[in-house]
C-alpha positions as CSV (number, residue, x, y, z in Angstrom):
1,X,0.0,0.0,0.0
2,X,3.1,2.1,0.4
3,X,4.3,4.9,-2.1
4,X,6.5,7.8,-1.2
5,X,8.3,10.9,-3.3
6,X,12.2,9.2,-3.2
7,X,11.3,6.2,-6.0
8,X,13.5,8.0,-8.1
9,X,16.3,5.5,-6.6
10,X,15.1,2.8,-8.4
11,X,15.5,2.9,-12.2
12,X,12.8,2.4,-14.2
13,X,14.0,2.5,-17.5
14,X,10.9,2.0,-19.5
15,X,9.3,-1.2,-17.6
16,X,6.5,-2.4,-18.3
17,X,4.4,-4.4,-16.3
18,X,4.5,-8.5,-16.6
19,X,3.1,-10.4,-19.3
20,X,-0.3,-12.4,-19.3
21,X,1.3,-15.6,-18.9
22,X,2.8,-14.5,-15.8
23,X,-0.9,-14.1,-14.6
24,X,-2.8,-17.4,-15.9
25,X,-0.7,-20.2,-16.5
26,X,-0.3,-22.9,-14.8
27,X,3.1,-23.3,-15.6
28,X,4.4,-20.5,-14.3
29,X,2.6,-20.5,-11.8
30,X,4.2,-24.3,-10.9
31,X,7.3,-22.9,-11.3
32,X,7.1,-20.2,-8.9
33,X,5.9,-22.4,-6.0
34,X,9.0,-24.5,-7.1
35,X,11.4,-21.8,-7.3
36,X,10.1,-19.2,-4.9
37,X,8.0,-20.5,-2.7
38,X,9.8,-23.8,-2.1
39,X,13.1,-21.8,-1.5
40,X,12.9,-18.6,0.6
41,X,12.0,-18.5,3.9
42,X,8.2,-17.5,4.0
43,X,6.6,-16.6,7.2
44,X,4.1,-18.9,8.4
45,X,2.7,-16.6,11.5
46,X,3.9,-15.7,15.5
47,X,5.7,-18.0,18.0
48,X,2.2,-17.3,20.1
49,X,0.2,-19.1,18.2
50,X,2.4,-22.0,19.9
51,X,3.2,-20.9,23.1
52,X,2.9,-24.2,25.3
53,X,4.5,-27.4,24.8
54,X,2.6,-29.7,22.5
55,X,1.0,-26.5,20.6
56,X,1.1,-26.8,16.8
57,X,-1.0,-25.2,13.5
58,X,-0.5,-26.7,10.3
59,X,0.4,-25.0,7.4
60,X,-0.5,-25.5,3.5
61,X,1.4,-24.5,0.6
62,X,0.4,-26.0,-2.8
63,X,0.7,-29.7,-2.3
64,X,2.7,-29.4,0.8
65,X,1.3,-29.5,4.6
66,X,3.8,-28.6,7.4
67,X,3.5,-29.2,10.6
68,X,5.0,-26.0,12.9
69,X,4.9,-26.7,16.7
70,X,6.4,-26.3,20.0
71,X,8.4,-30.0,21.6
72,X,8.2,-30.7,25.2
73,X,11.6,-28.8,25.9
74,X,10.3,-25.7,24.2
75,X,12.0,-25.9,20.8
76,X,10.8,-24.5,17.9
77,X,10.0,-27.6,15.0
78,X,9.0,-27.8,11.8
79,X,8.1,-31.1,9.9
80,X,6.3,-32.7,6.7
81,X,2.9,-33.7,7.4
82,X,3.4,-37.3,6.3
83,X,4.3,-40.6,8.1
84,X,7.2,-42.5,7.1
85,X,5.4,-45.5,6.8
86,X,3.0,-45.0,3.6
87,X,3.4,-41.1,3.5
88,X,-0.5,-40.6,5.5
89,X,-1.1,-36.9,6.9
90,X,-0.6,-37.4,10.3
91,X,-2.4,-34.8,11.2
92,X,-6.0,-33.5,9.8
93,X,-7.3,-30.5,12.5
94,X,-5.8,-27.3,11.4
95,X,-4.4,-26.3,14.9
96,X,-4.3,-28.0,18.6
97,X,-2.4,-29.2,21.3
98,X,-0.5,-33.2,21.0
99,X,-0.2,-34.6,24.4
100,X,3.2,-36.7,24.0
101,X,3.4,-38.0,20.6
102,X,2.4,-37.3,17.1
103,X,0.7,-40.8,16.0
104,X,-0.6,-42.0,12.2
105,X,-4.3,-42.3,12.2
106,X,-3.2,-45.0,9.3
107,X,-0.9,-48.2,11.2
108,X,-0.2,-46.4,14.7
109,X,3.5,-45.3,13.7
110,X,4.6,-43.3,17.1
111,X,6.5,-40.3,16.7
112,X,8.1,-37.6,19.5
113,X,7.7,-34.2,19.0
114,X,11.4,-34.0,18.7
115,X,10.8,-36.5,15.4
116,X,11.6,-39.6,16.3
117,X,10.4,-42.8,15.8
118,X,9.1,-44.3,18.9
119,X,6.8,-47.0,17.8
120,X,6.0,-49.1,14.7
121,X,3.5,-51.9,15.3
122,X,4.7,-55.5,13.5
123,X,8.3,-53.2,12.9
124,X,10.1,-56.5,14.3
125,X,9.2,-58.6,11.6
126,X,10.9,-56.2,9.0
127,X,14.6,-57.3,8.3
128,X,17.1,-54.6,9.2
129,X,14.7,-52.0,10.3
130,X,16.0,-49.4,12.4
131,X,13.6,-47.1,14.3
132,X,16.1,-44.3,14.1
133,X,16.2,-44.8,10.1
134,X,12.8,-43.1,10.0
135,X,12.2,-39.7,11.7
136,X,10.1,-37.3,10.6
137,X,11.1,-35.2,7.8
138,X,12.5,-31.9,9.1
139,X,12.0,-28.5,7.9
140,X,14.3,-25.7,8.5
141,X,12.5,-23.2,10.9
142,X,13.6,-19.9,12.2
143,X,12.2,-17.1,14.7
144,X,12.6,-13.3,14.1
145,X,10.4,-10.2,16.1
146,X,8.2,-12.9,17.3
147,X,7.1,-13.9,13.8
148,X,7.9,-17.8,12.8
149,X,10.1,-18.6,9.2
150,X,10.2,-22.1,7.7
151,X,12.0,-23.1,4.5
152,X,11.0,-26.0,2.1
153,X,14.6,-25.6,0.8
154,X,17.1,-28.6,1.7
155,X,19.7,-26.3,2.4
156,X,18.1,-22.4,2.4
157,X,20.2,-19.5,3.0
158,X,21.3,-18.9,6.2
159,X,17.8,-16.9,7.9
160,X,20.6,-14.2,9.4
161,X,22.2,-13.8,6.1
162,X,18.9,-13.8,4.3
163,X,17.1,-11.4,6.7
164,X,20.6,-9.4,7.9
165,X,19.2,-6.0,6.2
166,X,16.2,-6.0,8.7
167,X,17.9,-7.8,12.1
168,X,17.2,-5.1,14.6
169,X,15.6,-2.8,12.2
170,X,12.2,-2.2,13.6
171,X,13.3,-2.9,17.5
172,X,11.9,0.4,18.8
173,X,8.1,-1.7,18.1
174,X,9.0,-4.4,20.5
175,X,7.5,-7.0,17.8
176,X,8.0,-9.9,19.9
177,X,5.7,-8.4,23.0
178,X,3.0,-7.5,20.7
179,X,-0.7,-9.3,21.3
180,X,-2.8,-10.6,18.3
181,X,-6.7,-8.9,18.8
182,X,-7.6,-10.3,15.3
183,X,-7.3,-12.2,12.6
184,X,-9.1,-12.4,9.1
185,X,-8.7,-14.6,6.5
186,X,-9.7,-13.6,3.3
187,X,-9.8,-15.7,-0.3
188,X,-9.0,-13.9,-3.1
189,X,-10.2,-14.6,-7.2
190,X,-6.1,-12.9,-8.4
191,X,-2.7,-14.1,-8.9
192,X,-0.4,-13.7,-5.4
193,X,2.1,-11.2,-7.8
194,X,-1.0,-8.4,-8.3
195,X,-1.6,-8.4,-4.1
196,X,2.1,-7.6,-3.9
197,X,2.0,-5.2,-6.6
198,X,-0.8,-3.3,-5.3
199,X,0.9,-3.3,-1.9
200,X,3.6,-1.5,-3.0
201,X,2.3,1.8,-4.1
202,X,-0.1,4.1,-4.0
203,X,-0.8,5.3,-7.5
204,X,-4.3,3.8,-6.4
205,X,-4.8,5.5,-3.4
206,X,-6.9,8.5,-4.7
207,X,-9.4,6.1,-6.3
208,X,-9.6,2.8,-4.7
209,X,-9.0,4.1,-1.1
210,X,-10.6,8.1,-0.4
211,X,-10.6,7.2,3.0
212,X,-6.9,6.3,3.6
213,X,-5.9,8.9,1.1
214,X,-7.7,11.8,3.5
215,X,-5.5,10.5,6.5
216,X,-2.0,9.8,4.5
217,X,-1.2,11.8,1.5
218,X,-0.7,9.2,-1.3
219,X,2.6,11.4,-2.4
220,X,3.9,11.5,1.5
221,X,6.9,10.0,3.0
222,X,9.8,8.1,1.5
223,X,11.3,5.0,1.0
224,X,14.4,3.5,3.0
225,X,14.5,-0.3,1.3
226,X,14.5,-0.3,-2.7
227,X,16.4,-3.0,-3.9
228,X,16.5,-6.7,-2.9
229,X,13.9,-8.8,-1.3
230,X,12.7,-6.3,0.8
231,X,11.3,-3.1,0.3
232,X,9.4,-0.3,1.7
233,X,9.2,2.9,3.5
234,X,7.2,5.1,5.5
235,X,4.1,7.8,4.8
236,X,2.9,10.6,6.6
237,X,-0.1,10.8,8.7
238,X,-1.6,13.8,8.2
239,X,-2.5,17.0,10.8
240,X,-5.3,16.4,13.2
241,X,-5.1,13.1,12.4
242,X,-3.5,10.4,15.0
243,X,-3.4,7.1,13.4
244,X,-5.5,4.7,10.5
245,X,-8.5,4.0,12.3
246,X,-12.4,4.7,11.1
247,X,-12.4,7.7,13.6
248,X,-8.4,9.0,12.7
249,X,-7.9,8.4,16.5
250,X,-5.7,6.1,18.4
251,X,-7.0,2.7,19.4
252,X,-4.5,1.8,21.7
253,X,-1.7,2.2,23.6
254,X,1.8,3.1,21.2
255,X,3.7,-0.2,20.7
256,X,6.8,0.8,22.1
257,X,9.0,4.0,23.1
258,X,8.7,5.2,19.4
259,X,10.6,8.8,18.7
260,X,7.9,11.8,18.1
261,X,8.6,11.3,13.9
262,X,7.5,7.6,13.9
263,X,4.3,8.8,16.0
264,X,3.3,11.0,12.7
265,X,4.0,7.9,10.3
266,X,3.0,4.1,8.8
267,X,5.7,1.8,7.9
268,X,4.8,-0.6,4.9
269,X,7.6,-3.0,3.8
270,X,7.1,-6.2,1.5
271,X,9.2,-8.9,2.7
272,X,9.4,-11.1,-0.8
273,X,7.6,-13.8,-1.0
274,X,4.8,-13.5,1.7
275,X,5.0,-11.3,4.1
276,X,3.5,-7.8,4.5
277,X,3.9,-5.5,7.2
278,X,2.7,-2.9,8.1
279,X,4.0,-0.2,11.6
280,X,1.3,2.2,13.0
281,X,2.1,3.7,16.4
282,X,-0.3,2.3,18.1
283,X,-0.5,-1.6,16.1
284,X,0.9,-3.6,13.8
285,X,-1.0,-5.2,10.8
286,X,0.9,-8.2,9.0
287,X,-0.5,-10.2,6.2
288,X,0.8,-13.3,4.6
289,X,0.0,-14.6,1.6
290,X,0.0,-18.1,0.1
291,X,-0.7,-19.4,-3.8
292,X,-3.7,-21.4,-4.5
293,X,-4.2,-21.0,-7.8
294,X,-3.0,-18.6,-10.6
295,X,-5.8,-16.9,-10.3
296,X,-6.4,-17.8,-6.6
297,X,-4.7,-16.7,-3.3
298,X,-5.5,-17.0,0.3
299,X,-4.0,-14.1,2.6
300,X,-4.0,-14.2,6.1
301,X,-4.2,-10.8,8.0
302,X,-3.5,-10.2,12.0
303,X,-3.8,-7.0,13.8
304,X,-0.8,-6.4,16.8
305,X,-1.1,-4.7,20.1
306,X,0.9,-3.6,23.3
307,X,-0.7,-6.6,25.7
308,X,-2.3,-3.7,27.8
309,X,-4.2,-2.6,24.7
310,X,-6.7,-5.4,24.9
311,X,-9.2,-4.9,27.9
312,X,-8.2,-1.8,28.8
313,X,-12.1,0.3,28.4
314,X,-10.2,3.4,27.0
315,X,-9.0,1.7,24.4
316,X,-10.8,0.5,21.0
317,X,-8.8,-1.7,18.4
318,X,-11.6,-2.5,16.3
319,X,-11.4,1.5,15.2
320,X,-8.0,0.4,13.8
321,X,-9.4,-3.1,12.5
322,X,-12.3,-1.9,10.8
323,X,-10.4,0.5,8.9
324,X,-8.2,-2.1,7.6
325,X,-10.4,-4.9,6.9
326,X,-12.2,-2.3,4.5
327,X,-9.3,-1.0,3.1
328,X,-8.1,-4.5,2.3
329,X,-11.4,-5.6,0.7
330,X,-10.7,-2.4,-1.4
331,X,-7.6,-4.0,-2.7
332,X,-8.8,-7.3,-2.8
333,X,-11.4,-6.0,-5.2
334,X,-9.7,-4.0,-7.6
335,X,-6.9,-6.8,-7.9
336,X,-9.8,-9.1,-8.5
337,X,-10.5,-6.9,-11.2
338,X,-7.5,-7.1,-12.1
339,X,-6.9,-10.4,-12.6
340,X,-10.3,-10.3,-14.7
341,X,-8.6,-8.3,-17.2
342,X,-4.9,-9.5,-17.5
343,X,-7.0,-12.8,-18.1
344,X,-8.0,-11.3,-21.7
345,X,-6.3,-11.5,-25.3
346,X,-6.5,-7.9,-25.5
347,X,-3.9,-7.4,-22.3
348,X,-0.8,-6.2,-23.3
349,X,2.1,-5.2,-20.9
350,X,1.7,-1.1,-19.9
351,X,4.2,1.4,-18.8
352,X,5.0,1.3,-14.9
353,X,5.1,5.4,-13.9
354,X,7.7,6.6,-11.4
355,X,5.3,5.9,-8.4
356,X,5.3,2.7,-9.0
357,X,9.0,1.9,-8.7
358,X,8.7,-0.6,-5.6
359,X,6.3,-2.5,-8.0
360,X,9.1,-2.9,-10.5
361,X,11.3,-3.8,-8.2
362,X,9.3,-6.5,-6.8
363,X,9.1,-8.1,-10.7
364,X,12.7,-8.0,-11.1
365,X,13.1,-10.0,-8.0
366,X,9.9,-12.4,-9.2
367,X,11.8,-13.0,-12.2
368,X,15.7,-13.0,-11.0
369,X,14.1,-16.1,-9.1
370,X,12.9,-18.1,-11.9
371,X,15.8,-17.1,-13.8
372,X,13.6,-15.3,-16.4
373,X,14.8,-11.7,-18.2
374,X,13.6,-8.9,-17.2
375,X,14.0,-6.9,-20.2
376,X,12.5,-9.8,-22.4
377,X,10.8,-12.3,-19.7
378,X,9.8,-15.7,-21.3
């Protein structure tokens, strides 16, 4: 949602946005779960969500369904939602608490939450089995600000080389402290590349969104990440004004010891592939957003506060909720529409305009990752 006046920095040079087939086949689209998603580190929600031993939420992308959860001694695990045995989900409920063991509904194949094997009915009879031959498939995980990472990559890039730009970046928000109020799932008829597109600027703001556009400026601010994965910057909240909510008020407490410039601004960075973020004073909205179809995604969205936010009578987050959750059905809609268009024979590639440089960006780095050129992208 982000556009600011410095997007000089990045060089447009005559792009153009993507092609159609970037938008409808099913090959690409194969390809980018392959090559993206199946490679970078994609953030799959907050270390809250399991904060007790035995806690756990699966997660789905394309074919794939991981299992995140917290083991007995309170380390952070990842694994592939199938059993060794004949490769059964082990797990069908999308969230929940395991008491010991992770067990297959299928033959009773015992795992710990640390992924061993423990059990294997009739495993005796099987010459040279080996119980510790057959844990459960690992998947890289990390933790950063309280949100949780995984990788579906055998051997990713180290998560503090891959994230190094934005280690301590946004401390002053103390992330990791913040308390979910909500969280709304929305499905959504357009490819995951226009959500991310329309994210990153604000060329749109004056018609899609009048009332964000009367609290921020659409031309305000500037950007401090332009290159690379991530990108983003900050706008201005405007005078008389105190934060995005339906009433322009503050709807809760301010998320940390911010400096008196961050409590007249919104952060919004894209963290490529799935991640969006977004830094108020007084909350923090993230979305993440996963691939169904090329023409299909599912985005998650949660709303952040300081802890003493929620039940405190003078506050009201749902000011700040509600203004968001019709601001994205906004942008869901007009990327719905889109997709609707990009889908015809009459779509041909138009010119990106200076405010839309974090846009170009973000197809650069869509196509450096499926090795495609950008000048001339297959």
């Amino acid at each position: 949602m982000s556009q600011f006046l410095k997007t000089t920095q990045i060089a447009i040079h005559g792009a153009k946005t993507l092609p159609r087939r970037y938008y409808v086949e099913p090959v690409i689209f194969a390809e980018e779960l392959e090559r993206i998603f199946a490679r970078r580190w994609l953030c799959v929600g907050r270390e809250a969500e399991i904060a007790q031993p035995g806690d756990y939420f699966l997660q789905q992308l394309g074919p794939e369904s991981i299992i995140v959860l917290r083991d007995r001694g309170g380390a952070l695990r990842a694994y592939y939602n199938v059993c060794r045995h004949r490769g059964t989900r082990l797990c069908e409920e999308p969230r929940g608490r395991f008491s010991e063991t992770i067990q297959c509904p299928y033959h009773a194949w015992t795992y710990s939450l640390d992924g061993r094997l423990l059990g294997a009915p009739s495993s005796a009879e099987i010459e040279g089995f080996v119980k510790t031959d057959y844990p459960l498939h690992r998947v890289p995980i990390e933790s950063w600000e309280g949100f949780l990472f995984i990788s579906l990559s055998e051997n990713p890039e180290p998560f503090s080389r891959a994230f190094e730009q934005l280690i301590g970046r946004f401390a002053r928000f103390n992330l990791p402290t913040l308390a979910a109020a909500r969280t709304i799932e929305y499905d959504v008829r357009a490819n995951w590349k226009l959500l991310f597109q329309n994210y990153s600027e604000c060329y749109h703001c004056g018609p899609v969104h009048p009332p964000l556009a009367k609290l921020t400026p659409p031309t305000s601010g500037e950007n401090d990440l332009t290159e690379g994965p991530f990108t983003g910057g900050f706008m201005v909240i405007n005078e008389g004004h105190e934060s995005l909510t339906m009433s322009g008020r503050s709807c809760g407490l301010m998320v940390g010891e911010l400096p008196d410039e961050d409590l007249r601004r919104v952060y919004y960075y894209a963290l490529f592939p799935n991640m969006l973020l977004s830094l108020h004073p007084d909350y923090v909205m993230f979305h993440t957003l996963w691939p169904v179809a090329p023409d299909r995604t599912r985005i998650v969205c949660s709303w952040l506060f300081h802890p003493n936010t929620l039940g405190n009578p003078s506050c009201n987050p749902d000011d700040g909720i509600e203004f968001w959750d019709m601001t994205n059905r906004q942008d869901w809609h007009i990327c719905e529409q889109s997709q609707l268009g990009v889908q015809s024979r009459a779509y041909q590639p138009g010119p990106y305009s200076k405010r839309e440089s974090l846009s170009v960006q973000f197809d650069r780095e869509v196509l450096k990752a499926l090795g495609h050129s950008f000048a001339h992208p297959r």
